[in-house]
C-alpha positions in Angstrom: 38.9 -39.7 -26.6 35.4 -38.2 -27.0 34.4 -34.7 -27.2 31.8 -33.3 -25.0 28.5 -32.6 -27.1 27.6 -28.8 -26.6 24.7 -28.1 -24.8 21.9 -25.2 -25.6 21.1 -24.5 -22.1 23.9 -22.8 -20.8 22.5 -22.2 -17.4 22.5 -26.1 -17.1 26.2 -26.3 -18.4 27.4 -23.3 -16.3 26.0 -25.1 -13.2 27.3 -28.2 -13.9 30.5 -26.8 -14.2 30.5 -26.1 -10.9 32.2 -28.2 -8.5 32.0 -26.8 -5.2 29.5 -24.1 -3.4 32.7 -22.0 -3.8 32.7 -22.1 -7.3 29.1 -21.3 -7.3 30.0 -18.1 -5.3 32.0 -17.2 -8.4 29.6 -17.8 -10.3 27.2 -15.8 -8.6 29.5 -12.9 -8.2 30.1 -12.5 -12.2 26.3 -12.7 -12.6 25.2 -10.5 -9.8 25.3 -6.8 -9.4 27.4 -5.4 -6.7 24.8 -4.5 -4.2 23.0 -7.6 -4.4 26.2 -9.9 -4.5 27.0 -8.2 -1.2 24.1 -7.8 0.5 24.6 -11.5 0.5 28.4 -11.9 0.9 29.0 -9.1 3.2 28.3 -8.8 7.0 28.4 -6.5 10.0 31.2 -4.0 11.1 34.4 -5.4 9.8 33.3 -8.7 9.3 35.2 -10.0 11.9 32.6 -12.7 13.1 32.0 -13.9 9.6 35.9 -14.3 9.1 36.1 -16.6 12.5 33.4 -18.5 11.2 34.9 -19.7 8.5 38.3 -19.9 11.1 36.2 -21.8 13.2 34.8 -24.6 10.5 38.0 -24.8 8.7 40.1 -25.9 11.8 37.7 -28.8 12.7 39.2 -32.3 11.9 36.9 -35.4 10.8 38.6 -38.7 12.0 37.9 -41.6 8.9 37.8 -44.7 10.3 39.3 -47.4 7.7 38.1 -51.2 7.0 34.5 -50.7 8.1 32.2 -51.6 6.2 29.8 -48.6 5.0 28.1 -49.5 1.6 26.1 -46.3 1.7 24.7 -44.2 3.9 21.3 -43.1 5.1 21.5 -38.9 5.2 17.4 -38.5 6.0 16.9 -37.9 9.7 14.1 -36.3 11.9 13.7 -32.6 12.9 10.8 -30.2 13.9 8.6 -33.2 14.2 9.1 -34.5 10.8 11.0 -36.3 8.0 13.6 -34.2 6.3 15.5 -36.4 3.2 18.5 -34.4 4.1 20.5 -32.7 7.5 20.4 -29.2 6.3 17.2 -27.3 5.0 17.3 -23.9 3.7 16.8 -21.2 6.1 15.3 -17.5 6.1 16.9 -15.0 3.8 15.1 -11.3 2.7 14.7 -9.4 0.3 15.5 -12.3 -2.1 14.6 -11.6 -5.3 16.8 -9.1 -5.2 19.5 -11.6 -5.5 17.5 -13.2 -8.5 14.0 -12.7 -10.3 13.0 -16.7 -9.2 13.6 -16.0 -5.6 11.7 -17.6 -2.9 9.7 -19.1 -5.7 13.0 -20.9 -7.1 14.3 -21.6 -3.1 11.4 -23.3 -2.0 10.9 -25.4 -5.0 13.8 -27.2 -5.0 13.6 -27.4 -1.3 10.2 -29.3 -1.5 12.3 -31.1 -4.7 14.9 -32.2 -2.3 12.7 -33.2 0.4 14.3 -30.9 3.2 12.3 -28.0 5.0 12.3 -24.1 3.0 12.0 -21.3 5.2 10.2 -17.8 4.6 11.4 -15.0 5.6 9.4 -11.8 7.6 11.5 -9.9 5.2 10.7 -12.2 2.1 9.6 -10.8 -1.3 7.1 -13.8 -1.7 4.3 -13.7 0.9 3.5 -17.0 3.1 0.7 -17.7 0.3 2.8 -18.0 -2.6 5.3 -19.8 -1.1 3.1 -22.8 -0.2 1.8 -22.8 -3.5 5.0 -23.6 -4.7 6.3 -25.5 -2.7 3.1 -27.9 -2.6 3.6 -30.9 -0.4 7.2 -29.7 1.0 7.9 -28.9 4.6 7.6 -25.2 5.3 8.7 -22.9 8.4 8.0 -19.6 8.9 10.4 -16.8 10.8 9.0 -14.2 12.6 10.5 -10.8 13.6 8.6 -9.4 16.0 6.8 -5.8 14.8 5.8 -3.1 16.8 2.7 -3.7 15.5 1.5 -6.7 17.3 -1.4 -7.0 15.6 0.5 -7.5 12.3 2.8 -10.1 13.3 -0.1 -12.6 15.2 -2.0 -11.8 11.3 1.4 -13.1 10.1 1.1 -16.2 12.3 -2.2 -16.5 12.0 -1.8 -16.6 8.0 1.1 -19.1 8.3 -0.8 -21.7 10.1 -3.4 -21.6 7.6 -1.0 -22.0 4.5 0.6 -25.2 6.4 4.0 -24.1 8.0 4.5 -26.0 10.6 7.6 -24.7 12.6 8.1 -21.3 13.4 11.4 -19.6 13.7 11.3 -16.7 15.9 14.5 -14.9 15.7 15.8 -12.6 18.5 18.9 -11.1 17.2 17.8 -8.4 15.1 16.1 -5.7 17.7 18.2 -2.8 15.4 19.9 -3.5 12.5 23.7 -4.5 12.3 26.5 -2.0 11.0 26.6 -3.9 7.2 29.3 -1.1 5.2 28.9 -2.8 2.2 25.2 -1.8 1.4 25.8 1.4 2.6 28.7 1.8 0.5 26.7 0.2 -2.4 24.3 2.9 -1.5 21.4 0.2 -0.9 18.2 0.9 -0.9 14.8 -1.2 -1.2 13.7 -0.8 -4.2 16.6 -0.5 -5.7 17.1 3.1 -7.1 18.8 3.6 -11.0 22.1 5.4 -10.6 24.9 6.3 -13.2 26.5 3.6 -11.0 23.8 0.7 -11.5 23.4 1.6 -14.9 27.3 0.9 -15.5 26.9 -2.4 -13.6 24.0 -3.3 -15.8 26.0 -3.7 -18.9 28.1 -6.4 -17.5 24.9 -7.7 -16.1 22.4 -7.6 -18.8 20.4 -11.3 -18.1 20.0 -10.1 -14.2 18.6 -6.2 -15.6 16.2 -7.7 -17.6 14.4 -10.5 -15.4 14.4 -7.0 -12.9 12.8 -4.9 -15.3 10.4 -7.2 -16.7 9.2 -9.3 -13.8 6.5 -8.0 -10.8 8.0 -5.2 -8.7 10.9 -5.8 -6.0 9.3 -5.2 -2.5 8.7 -7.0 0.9 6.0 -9.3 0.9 4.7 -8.1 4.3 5.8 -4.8 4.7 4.7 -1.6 3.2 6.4 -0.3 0.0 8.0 2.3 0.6 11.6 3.5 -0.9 14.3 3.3 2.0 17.6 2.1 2.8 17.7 -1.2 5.0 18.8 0.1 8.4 15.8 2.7 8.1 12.9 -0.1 7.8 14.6 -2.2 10.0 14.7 0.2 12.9 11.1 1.4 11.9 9.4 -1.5 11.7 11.0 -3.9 14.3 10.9 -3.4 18.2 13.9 -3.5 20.2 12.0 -3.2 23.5 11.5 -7.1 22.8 11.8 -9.4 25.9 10.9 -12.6 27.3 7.5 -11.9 27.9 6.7 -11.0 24.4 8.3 -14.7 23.3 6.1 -16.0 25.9 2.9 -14.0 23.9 4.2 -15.7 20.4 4.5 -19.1 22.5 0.5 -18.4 23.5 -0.2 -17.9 20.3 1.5 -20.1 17.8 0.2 -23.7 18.1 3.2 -25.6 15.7 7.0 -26.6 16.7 8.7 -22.8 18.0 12.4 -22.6 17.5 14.1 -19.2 19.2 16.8 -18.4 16.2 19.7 -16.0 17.9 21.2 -17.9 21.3 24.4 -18.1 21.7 25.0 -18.7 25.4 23.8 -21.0 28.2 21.9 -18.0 29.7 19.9 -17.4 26.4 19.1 -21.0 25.8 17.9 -21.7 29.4 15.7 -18.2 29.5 14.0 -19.7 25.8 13.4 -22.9 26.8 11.6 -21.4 30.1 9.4 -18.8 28.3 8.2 -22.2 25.9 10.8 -22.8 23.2 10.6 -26.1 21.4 14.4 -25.5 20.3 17.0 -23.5 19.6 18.8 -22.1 16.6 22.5 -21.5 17.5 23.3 -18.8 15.6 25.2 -15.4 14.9 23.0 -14.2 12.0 25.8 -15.2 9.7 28.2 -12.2 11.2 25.3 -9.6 9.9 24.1 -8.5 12.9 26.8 -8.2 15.8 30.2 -7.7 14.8 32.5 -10.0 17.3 29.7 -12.2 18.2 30.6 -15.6 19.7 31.0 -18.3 16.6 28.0 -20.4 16.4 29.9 -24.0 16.1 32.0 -22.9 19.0 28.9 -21.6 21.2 26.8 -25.0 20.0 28.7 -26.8 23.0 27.4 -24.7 25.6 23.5 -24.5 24.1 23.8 -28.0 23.8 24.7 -28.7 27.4 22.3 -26.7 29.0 19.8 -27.4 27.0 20.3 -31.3 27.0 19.6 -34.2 25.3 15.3 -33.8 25.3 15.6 -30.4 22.9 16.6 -30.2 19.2 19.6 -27.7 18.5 19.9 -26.6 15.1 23.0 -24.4 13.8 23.8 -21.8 11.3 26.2 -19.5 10.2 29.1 -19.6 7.8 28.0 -23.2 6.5 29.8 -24.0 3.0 30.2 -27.6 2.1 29.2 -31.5 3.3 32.3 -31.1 5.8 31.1 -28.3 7.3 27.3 -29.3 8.2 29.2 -33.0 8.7 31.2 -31.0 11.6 28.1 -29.0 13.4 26.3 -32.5 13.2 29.3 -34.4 15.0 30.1 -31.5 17.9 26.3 -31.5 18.8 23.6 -30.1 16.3 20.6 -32.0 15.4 19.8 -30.2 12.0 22.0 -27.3 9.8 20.4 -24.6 8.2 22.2 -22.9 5.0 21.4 -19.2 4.0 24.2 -17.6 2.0 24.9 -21.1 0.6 21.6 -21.6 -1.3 21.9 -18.1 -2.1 25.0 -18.1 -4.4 23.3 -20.5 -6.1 20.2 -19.1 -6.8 22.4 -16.0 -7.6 23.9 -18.1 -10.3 21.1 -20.6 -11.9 17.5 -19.4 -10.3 15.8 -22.8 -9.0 18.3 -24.5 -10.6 21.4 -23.2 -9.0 19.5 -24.0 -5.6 19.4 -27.7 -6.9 22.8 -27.7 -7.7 24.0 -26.2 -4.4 21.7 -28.5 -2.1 22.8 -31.9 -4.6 26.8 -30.6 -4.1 26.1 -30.2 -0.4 24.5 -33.8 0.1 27.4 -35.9 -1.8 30.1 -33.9 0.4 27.8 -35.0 3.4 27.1 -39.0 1.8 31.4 -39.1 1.5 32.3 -38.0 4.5 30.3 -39.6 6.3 31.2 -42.8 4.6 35.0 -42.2 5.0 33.8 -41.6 8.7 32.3 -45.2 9.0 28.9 -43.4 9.8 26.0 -44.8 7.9 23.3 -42.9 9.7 22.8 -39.2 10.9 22.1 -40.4 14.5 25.4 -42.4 14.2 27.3 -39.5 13.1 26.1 -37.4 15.9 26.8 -40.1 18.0 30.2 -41.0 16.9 32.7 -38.0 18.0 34.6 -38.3 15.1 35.8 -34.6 15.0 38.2 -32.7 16.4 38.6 -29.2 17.1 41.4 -26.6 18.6 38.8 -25.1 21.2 37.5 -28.6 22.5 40.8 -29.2 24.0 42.0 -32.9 25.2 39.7 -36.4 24.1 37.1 -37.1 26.5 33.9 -39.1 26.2 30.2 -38.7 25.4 28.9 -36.2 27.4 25.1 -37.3 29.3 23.6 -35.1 26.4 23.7 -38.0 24.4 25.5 -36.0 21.7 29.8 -36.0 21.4 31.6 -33.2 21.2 29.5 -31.2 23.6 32.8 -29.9 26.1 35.0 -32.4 24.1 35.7 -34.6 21.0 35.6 -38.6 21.9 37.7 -41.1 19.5 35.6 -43.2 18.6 37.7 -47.0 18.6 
């Protein structure tokens, strides 16, 4: 028997110690104060739609497939026109160095560390500049809400061209914000205001105080600075008169790969893909917006038949391990995006909690997929090797190209 040698980082220990993106969640939480943690944690109403999501990724069965021979296996695949090293990138949070002083700074660093895609945020609290300064050579999208001010947002696109993004995210769930009770419980507000209340939370917090206090004032990036609560500069600031002809004036005037973030139906996807879309982001907003929403991996079927084999489908929502981004892959998706999961780590380590959660993520994907006799992404997506409750009997590839589309195939 040998004992462990200590260790003087303690970050690096504490992450380490951290098996699963669950345990990184704890993590997070005893680090965090409240109205960060749940700004991340929490969603809409009564969180109804974030429970199902889980429901809905936790009922889904992954077939192994024994005696084949898989030495290893090959998680890189294409999206968006390039190379990403992995099939999940990291996708648009706000107001994120509220959750931790490193922020988007920390995000996309290990993103472009990683090799996977990093994107910014309207709402970010690092402006399109600064993030590609930081994340150098790495693959970087931008996602646009759409302003009142028109004006504003093409300066934002105009900006994000310059500064190398090349995909653009324009998501269309968020006309008015979503019912979230936890910030206004929490009493919310951007910046965040002192309170008897925050000041008690601080002594349990003092690491997360400091890097507050002493690091360059929490604000938007893009919007102005003044002191509100979240629901109040959402609905200012964003337009929900938005419609398909103002997708159609972003589609004129952004020349890079434009994904619509927000379908959910057949009817959604086909009106995107008409008014220019590249592809779609299936996606519920993570439960924040519409409480009761359909389930993203549930509604990917549907986006994925109408939209076909020809368009890439990414999904989000709810993703927390390998097995999870391993399911969306097999039932359809081309690419997996993972917000409140590179969250609780940055929540717990800065940049290097974001390492840690992306490297536990990739080895749950590189062992499933080699229990799954899959050595590739394409033949995972290819394979049907999943099962799930709504999918209901075994049926074969569907002329999508992907499995899993109306039904799971067994794959002999």
């Amino acid at each position: 028997m040998r004992l462990r040698p200590p260790t003087a980082d303690r970050r690096a220990a504490r992450l380490a110690s951290a098996a699963d993106l669950w345990d990184l969640r704890r993590i997070a939480q005893r680090r965090t104060p409240r109205a960060a943690f749940d700004y991340v944690d929490g969603a809409a109403g009564s969180e109804l739609t974030a429970r199902r999501t889980r429901e809905a990724f936790e009922s889904t069965e992954l077939l192994p497939r024994i005696l084949h021979s898989t030495p290893a296996a090959d998680l890189s695949t294409t999206i968006a026109g390039g190379v990403s090293a992995l099939p999940f990138g990291v996708a648009p949070t706000g107001f994120t160095r509220f959750m931790h002083a490193e922020g988007e700074d920390g995000g996309a660093a290990a993103a472009a560390a990683a090799g996977i895609p990093f994107s910014l945020s309207t709402m970010g609290t690092r402006s399109l500049e600064d993030v590609a300064a930081v994340s150098g050579a790495g693959r970087r999208w931008f996602q646009l809400y759409l302003w009142k001010d028109r004006e504003r947002s093409l300066d934002l696109l105009r900006r994000a061209e310059a500064s190398g993004y090349d995909t653009l995210l324009v998501t269309v769930d968020t006309p008015v914000a979503g019912q979230r009770l936890r910030d206004v419980r929490n009493g919310m507000t951007i910046p965040p205001q002192l309170t008897l209340r925050t000041v008690l939370d601080a002594s349990y917090r003092p690491e997360w105080w400091f890097n507050f206090l002493t690091t360059d004032p929490l604000k938007f990036a893009s919007l102005s600075h003044t002191a509100a609560d979240l629901p109040t500069i959402i609905n200012s600031m964003f337009d929900p008169s938005l419609s398909i002809a103002d997708l159609e004036w972003i589609r004129s005037a952004w020349p890079g790969r434009l994904f619509v973030k927000g379908v959910l139906t057949a009817e959604d996807t086909r009106r995107s893909l008409d008014a220019g879309a590249d592809g779609l982001v299936v996606s519920n907003h993570g439960g924040r917006q519409l409480d009761r929403a359909p389930v993203s991996l549930k509604a990917l079927g549907e986006v994925r038949a109408e939209a076909g084999a020809g368009t890439e489908v990414i999904v989000d929502s709810g993703i927390m391990s390998g097995a999870d981004i391993v399911s969306a892959l097999a039932l359809g998706a081309d690419f997996v995006l993972i917000g409140r999961a590179y969250l609780y780590g940055l929540m717990a380590g800065g940049e290097q909690g974001v390492a840690r959660a992306i490297e536990l993520l990739a080895r749950e994907v590189e062992s499933a997929m080699m229990l799954m006799g899959t050595a590739t992404v394409e033949s995972l997506k290819a394979s049907g090797r999943v099962r799930a409750p709504w999918l209901g009997q075994a049926a074969g590839t569907t002329d999508s190209g992907h499995a899993g589309t109306s039904a799971a195939r067994i794959t002999s």
